[in-house]
Every structure is written in structure tokens, then in C-alpha cells.
C-alpha positions as CSV (number, residue, x, y, z in Angstrom):
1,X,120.1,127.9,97.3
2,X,116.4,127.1,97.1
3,X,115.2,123.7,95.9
4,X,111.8,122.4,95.0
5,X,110.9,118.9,96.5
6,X,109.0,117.4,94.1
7,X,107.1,114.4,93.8
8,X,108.4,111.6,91.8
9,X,107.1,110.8,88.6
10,X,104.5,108.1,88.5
11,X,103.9,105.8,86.2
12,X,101.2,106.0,83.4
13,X,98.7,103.4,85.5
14,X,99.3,105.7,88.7
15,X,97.0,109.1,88.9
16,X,98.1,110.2,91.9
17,X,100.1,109.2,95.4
18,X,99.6,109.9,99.1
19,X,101.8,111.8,101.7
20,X,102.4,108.6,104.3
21,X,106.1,109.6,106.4
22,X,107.5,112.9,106.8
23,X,111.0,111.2,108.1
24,X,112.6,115.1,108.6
25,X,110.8,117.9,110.1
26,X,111.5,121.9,109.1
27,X,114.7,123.1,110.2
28,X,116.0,119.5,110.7
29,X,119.7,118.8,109.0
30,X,119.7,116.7,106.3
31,X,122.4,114.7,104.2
32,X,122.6,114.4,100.5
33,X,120.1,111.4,99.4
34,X,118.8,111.0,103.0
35,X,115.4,109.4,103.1
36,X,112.9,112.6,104.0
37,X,109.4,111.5,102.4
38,X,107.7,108.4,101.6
39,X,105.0,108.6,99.0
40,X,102.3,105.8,99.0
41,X,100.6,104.7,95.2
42,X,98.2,101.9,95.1
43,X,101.1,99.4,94.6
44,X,104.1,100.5,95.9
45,X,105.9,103.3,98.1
46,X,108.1,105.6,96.7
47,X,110.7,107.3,98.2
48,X,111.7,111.0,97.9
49,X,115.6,112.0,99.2
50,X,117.3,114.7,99.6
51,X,118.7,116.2,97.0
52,X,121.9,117.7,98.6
53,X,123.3,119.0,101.7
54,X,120.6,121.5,103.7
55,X,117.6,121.6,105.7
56,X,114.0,121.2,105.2
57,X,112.6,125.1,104.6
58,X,108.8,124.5,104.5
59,X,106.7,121.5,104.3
60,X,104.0,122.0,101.3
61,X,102.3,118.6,101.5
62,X,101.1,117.0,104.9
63,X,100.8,113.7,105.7
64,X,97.6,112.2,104.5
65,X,97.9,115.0,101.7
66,X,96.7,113.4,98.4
67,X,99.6,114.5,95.8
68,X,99.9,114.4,91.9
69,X,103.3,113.6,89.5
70,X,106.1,116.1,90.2
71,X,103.9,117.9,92.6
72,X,106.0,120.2,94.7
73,X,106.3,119.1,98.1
74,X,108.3,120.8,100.5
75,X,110.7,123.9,99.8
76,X,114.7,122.9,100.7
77,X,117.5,125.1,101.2
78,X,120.8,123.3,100.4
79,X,123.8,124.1,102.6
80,X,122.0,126.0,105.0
81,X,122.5,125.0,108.8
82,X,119.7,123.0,111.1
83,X,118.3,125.6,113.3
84,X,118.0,125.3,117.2
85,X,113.5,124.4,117.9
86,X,111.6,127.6,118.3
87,X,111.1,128.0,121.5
88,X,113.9,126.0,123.3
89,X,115.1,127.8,126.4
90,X,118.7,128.6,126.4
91,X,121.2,126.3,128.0
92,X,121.1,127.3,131.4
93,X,124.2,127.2,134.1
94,X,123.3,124.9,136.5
95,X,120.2,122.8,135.2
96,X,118.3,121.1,138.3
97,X,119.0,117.1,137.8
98,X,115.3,115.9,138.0
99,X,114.0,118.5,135.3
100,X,110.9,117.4,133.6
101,X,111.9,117.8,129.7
102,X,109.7,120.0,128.0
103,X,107.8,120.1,124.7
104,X,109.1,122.0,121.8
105,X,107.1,125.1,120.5
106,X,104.2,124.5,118.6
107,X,105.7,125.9,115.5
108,X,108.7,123.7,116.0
109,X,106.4,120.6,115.6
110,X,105.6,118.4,112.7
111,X,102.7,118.6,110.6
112,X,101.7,115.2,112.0
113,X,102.1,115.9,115.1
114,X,100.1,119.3,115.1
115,X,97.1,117.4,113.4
116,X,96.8,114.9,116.4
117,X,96.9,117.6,118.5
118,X,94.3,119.5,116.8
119,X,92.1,117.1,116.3
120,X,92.0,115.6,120.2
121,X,92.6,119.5,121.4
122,X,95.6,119.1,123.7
123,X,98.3,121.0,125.1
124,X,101.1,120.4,123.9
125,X,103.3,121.4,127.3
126,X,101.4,118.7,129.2
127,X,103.1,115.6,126.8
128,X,106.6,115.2,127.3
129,X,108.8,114.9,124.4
130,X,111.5,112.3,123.9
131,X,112.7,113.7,119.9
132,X,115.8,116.0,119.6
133,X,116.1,118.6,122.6
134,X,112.9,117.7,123.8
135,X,110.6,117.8,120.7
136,X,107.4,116.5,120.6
137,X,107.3,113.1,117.9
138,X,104.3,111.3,116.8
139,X,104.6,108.2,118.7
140,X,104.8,110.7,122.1
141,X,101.6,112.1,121.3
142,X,99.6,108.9,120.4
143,X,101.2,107.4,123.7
144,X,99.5,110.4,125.6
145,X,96.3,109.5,124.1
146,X,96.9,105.8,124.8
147,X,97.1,106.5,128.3
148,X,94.8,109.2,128.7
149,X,91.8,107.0,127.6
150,X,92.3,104.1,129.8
151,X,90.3,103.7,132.9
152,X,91.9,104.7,136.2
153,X,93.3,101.3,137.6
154,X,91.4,99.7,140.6
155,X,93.0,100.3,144.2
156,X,96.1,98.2,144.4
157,X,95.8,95.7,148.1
158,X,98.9,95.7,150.1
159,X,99.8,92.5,149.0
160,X,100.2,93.7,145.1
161,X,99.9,90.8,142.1
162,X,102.4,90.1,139.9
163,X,103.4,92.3,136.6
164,X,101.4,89.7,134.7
165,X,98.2,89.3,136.6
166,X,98.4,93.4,136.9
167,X,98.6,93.6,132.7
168,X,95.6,91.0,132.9
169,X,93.4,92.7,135.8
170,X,93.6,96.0,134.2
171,X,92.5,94.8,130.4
172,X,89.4,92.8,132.2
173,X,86.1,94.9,131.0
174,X,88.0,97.1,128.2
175,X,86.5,97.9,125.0
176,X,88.9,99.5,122.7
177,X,88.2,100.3,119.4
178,X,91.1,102.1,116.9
179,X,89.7,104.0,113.3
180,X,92.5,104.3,111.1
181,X,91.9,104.8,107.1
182,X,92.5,102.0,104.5
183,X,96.0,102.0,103.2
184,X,96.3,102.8,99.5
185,X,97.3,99.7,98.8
186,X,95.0,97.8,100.7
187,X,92.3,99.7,99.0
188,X,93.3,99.3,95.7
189,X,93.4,95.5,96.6
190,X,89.9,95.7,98.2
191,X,89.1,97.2,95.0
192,X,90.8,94.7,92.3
193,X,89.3,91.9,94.3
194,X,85.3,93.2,94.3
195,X,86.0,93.4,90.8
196,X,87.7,90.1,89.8
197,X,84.4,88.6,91.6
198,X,81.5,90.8,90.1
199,X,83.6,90.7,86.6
200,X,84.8,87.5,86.4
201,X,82.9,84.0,85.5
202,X,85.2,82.6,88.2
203,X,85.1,78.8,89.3
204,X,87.8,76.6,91.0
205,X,89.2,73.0,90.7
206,X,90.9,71.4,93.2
207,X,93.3,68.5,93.1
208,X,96.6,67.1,95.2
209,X,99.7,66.2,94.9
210,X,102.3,63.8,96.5
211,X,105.5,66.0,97.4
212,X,107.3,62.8,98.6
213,X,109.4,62.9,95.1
214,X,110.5,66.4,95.7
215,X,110.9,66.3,99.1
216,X,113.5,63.2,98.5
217,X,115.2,65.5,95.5
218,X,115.5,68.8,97.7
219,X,117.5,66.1,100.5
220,X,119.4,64.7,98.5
221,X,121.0,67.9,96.7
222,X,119.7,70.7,99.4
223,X,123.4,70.9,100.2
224,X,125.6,70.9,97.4
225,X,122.3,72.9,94.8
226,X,122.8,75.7,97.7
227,X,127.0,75.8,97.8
228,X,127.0,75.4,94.2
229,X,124.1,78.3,93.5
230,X,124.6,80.7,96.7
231,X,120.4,80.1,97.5
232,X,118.3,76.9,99.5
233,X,116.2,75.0,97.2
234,X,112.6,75.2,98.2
235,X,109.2,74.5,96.5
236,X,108.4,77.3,94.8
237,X,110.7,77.3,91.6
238,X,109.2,73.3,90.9
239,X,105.5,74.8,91.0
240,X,107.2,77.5,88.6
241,X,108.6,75.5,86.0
242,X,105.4,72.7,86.5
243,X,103.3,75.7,85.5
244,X,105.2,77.6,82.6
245,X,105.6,73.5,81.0
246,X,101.8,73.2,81.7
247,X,100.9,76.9,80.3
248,X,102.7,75.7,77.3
249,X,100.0,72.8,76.6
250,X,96.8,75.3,77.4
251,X,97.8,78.3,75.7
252,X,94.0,79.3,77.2
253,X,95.3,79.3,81.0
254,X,98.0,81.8,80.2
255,X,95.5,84.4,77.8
256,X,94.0,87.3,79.0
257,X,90.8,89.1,77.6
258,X,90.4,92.4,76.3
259,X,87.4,93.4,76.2
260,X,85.8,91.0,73.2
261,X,88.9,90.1,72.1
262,X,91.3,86.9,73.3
263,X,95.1,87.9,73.9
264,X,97.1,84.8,73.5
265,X,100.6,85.5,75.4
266,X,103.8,83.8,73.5
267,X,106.0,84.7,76.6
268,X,105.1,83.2,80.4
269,X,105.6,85.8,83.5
270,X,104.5,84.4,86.4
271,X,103.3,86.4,89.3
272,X,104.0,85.1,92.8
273,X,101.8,86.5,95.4
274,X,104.3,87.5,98.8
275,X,103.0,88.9,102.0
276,X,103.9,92.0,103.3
277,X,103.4,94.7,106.3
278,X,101.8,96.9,104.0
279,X,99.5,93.8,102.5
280,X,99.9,91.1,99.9
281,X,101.9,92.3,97.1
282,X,102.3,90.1,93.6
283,X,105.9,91.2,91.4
284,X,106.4,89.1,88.4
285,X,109.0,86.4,87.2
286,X,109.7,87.6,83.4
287,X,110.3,84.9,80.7
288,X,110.2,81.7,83.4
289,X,110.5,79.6,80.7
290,X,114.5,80.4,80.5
291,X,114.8,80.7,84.2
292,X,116.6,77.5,85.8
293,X,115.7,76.8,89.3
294,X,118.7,78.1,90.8
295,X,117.0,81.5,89.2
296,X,113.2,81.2,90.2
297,X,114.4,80.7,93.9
298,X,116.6,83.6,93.8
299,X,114.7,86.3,92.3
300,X,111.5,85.1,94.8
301,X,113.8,85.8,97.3
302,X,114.9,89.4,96.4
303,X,111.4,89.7,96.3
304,X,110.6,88.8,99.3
305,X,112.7,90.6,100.8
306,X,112.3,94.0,98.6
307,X,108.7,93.2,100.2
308,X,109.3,93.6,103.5
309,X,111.6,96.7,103.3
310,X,109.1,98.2,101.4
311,X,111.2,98.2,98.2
312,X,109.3,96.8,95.3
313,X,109.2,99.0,92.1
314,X,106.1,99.0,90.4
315,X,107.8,98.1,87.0
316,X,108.2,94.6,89.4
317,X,104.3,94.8,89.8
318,X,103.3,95.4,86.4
319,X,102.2,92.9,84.2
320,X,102.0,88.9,85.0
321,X,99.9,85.9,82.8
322,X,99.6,83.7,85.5
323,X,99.8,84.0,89.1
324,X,101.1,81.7,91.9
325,X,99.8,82.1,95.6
326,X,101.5,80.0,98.5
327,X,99.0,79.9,101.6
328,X,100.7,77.1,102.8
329,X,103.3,79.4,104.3
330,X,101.1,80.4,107.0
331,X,99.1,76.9,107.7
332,X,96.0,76.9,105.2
333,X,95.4,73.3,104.1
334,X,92.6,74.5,101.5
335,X,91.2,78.0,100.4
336,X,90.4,79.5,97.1
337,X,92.2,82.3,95.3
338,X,90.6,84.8,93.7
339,X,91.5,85.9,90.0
340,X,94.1,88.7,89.7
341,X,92.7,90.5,86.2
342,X,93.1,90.5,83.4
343,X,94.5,86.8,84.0
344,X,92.6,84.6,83.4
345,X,93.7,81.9,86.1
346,X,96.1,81.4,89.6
347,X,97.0,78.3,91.1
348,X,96.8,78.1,94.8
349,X,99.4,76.2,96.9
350,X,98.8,75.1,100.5
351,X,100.1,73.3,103.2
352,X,102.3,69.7,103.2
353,X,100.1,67.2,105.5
354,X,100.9,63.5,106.1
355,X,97.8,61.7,105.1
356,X,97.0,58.2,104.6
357,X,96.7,57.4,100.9
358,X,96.3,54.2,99.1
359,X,98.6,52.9,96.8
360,X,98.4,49.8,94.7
361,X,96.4,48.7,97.1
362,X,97.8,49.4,100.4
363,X,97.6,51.9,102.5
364,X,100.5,54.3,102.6
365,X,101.0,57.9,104.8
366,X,102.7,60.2,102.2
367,X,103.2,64.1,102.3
368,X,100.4,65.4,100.2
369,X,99.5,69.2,99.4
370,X,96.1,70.2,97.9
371,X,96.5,72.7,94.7
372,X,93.4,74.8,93.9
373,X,93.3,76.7,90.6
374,X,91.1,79.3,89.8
375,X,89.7,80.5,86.7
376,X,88.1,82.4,84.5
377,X,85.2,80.2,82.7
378,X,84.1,83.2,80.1
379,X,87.9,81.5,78.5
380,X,88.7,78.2,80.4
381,X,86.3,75.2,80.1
382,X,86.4,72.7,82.7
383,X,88.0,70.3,80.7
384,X,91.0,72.5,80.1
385,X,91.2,73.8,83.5
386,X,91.2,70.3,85.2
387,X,94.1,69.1,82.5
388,X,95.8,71.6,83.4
389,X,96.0,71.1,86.9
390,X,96.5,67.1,86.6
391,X,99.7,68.4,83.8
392,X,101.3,70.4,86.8
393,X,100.9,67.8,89.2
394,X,102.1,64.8,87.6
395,X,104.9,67.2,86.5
396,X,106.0,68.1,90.7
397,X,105.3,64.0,91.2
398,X,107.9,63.2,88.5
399,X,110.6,66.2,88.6
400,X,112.5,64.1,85.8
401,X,110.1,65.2,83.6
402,X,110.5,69.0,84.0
403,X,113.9,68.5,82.9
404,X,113.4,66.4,80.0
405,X,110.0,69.0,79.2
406,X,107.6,65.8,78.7
């Protein structure tokens, strides 16, 4: 039986998708809901399975093919058999032990494969293949290339250097340059962030914050908040719950506008910004202001790690009145976000530093963090913007008060 492979159906802010990984070739065996396509949008990547037992008849769309909604993509034919590679030479009797393996036919490769191949005019007998019964795969191909443009190594001396000094002597004097196209995603963030800056009357304010307080909280019940609640207690759900209590007293900071008009959110989903391979991704908390803490830490860490198998939905990405970005994580002591519209501000997290600070009089070396928020001034004053950053750090200086919501 013949089956369409179709493209999923994207959502309403989604016009189209991109081909990225073909993960089964034509003729290959597939199972029932086997991974065999990944579709790239400008947030997320969506994956296409198998439908049912079969093989893949004929690939429709290529990779780097630019697809629509339900856009047919490949043609399957469930229950039939995988087929042996065009081309392969029959088993043979007595096969000589060093054997150089041999490329598949060029009909048996994959419509990535026969694009690089195209494109740098190769033969494809001269690259040896290391896929099933000697087919050719991507990575063997961009190896060849790899190899074939590097320089011929100098004349080793009789008294050869070591692997390392080798590695070093041969990089001396290169000058490699790689092309490779903007991902989707990193486009469409390229894109969101030119316009947050030529759309936006953005300004920040910067304060700090002592994390001694916390930090002494997090030792004294790390252990039992993580046997009782199944997840470690970290940072993030304090800066959380200090900005849904603090969105509650500037209704402005948690607004978005719409074109003339003001839209004054009564509910408080907080992006937080989380890194990933594919580049910095932001799914949203809905109604933190009934999450507890034990909540806000666990769903930021499905999310991180939906982010790094590339497994984010973009009903996770959609939406958000405040946003939440944690540079610290990777050493930056001060920076300033940038607006993530329609919102109309984010609050920037950074790095824990032991600083000398003076307190009633006397100097004292405390853990401090700098906070930066950004916003939008066409909505924000100054005034409001600055309160609001003084509310959420006196809130993370006193937890007590989080709980007690004063």
C-alpha cells in the first residue's frame, strides 16, 4: 500500500518549514513511528515518523527543500521489503581479505549526498563508504572534501615529532574558511532581534543583589527540598516568583503594546531564555503566580532538557509577558538583554562574584550578582522600571517575604 508523507501541520504563526535530516534513505527498512525526517520552522523542529511498517519509495522533498503545511514529502510503501543498493556486487565466494569497500551506486545515494557531490564534481567510486554494505553517507563525503583541501604535509625527518606537535605543525599557515547557511531559527532570531532594536524605545537599568540570604536558604534545605520534591533547588524559581510578586505592583512591566493600544495582562507567563545547539530558545512558565518553587525548577528543567534534544513544541514557545535570561550560566558578570516583542521588558541575570561591600559601616565580602532589566520606554518610565527592579531585589535579599507576598 502506498502512503503519502506529508508535512506536519504548522501552526497559524508558521508559513512554511525547511527539509533539515533525511534520517532514512529510499529503499531503506523502516519501523512503524521510526524517526525518517526532521522539519526545521523558525522556532522549533518537527519531526515526521513513519507511519507503519515499509520502506521509503521516493523522496519528494530534498534537504534544504523549503516546504509548506501538509506538503507531501516522500512517497512510502508500507509492508514492502528494504531492497539490496543498486549496484552492489553479488556476494562473492571467496572475497580477498584486504578489499577496499566500495561506494554504492549513484542512484542508491541520498539526496544529500548526491548534492555535495554535484556541487564539488566528484566521483563517487573514489570516496569510500562506511553506511550499510558500503554506501556512501554524508559525513563520508564531507570527510573526503576535508581532506582533499588540506595542503600536502611537509616531509617528515627521520626522527618524526610527536602526534601533538604533528597536529600543530600541520595547522601552522592554514586559512580555512566554512560557508554554511543561517539556520531557520537563528534567522528568525537575527530577525526578531534587528527588530526589537529599530522598533523598540529600549533602555536598561542596572542594579545588584546580595545572594548571601539565598545561598544560606538553598544549604540549609538543598537536601531534604530535593528528597522531598524529586528536583535541586537552584536560583532560578526565586528570580521567578521575585518577578511575578514584582509584575503584580507594575502592571506596566508585564503589558504589551498593540499597535496604539496598551494590553494590560491579568495572568503572568514568564519566559526563560535556555541555550541550545540549535541557538537560544525561550518556552514559557504559564500562570507562575500558582507555581511553587518545587514547580518553577521542575518545568525549567524539562525544558532544558526538551532543549537540547531538540524537543520543544512551539505551543511551549508561544506567548510569554515577561522574559528571564540567565547569562550567568556561562560567566558574564554584566551585559544587556535585548527586548523579546511584544514584551515590553526582560530581566537579565548574571554571574555570583565575591565583592567587597560595605555594610553599616564596615567592609564586608558578600556574593553579589548584577541584575540588568531592559525595557521598553514608549510604556515604562524610568521611575517604574527602576522600582521595579529594587521590588525584585529586596524580594531575593529577604526570601521570607516571597512567602508572606509583602
Amino acid at each position: 500500500m502506498t502512503i503519502e508523507i506529508k508535512a506536519p501541520v504548522f501552526p497559524e504563526s508558521v508559513a512554511d518549514g525547511t527539509v533539515a535530516t533525511w534520517h532514512k534513505k529510499p529503499g531503506e527498512a523502516v519501523a512503524r513511528d521510526e524517526l525518517i525526517v526532521d522539519i526545521e520552522t523558525d522556532k522549533v523542529v518537527l519531526e515526521v515518523v513513519a507511519p507503519a511498517d515499509g520502506v521509503i519509495g521516493k523522496v519528494l522533498k530534498n534537504e534544504g527543500d523549503t516546504v509548506l503545511s501538509q506538503e507531501v514529502l516522500a512517497i512510502f510503501e508500507e509492508g514492502a521489503k528494504a531492497s539490496a543498493p543498486a549496484g552492489a556486487p553479488a556476494p562473492a565466494a571467496a572475497q580477498p581479505a584486504a578489499a577496499e569497500p566500495t561506494a554504492a551506486a549513484d542512484d542508491a545515494l541520498s539526496p544529500a549526498v548526491r548534492k555535495l557531490i554535484a556541487e564539488n564534481n566528484l566521483d563517487p567510486s573514489r570516496i569510500t563508504g562506511t553506511g550499510k554494505g558500503g554506501r556512501l553517507t554524508k559525513e563520508d563525503v564531507e570527510g573526503y572534501l576535508k581532506k582533499a583541501s588540506k595542503p600536502a604535509p611537509a616531509p617528515v625527518p627521520a626522527a618524526a615529532p610527536a602526534p601533538a606537535a604533528q597536529a600543530i605543525a600541520m595547522a601552522v599557515g592554514e586559512r580555512v574558511e566554512k560557508r554554511v547557511p543561517m539556520t531557520r531559527l537563528r534567522a528568525k532570531v537575527a530577525e526578531r532581534l534587528l527588530e526589537a532594536k529599530q522598533s523598540t524605545a529600549m533602555l536598561t537599568t542596572f542594579n545588584e543583589v546580595n545572594m548571601k540570604p539565598v545561598m544560606e536558604l538553598r544549604k540549609q534545605y538543598a537536601e531534604k527540598f530535593e528528597k522531598v520534591h524529586g528536583v535541586r533547588l537552584g536560583f532560578m524559581s526565586f528570580f521567578v516568583k521575585a518577578a511575578v510578586e514584582a509584575l503584580k505592583r507594575f502592571p506596566a512591566v508585564n503589558a504589551s503594546i498593540d499597535g496604539n493600544d496598551i494590553v494590560y495582562h491579568g495572568f503572568y507567563d514568564v519566559g526563560v531564555a535556555v541555550s541550545s545547539d540549535r541557538g537560544l530558545v525561550v518556552p514559557i512558565l504559564r500562570n507562575t503566580e500558582r507555581m511553587s518553587l518545587a514547580e518553577v525548577e521542575k518545568t525549567v528543567g524539562e525544558f532544558g532538557k526538551k532543549a537540547r534534544d531538540g524537543k520543544l513544541t512551539i505551543e511551549e514557545m508561544t506567548g510569554g509577558t515577561f522574559t528571564i535570561s540567565n547569562g550567568g550560566v556561562f560567566g558574564s558578570l554584566l551585559s544587556t538583554p535585548i527586548l523579546n516583542p511584544p514584551q515590553t521588558a526582560i530581566l537579565g541575570m548574571h554571574k555570583i562574584q565575591e565583592r567587597p561591600m560595605a555594610v553599616n559601616g564596615e567592609v564586608v565580602i558578600l556574593p553579589m550578582m548584577y541584575l540588568a532589566l531592559s525595557y521598553d520606554h514608549r510604556l515604562i518610565d524610568g521611575k517604574e522600571a527602576v522600582s521595579f527592579l529594587v521590588a525584585i531585589k529586596e524580594l531575593v535579599e529577604d526570601p521570607a517575604r516571597l512567602l508572606l507576598e509583602i
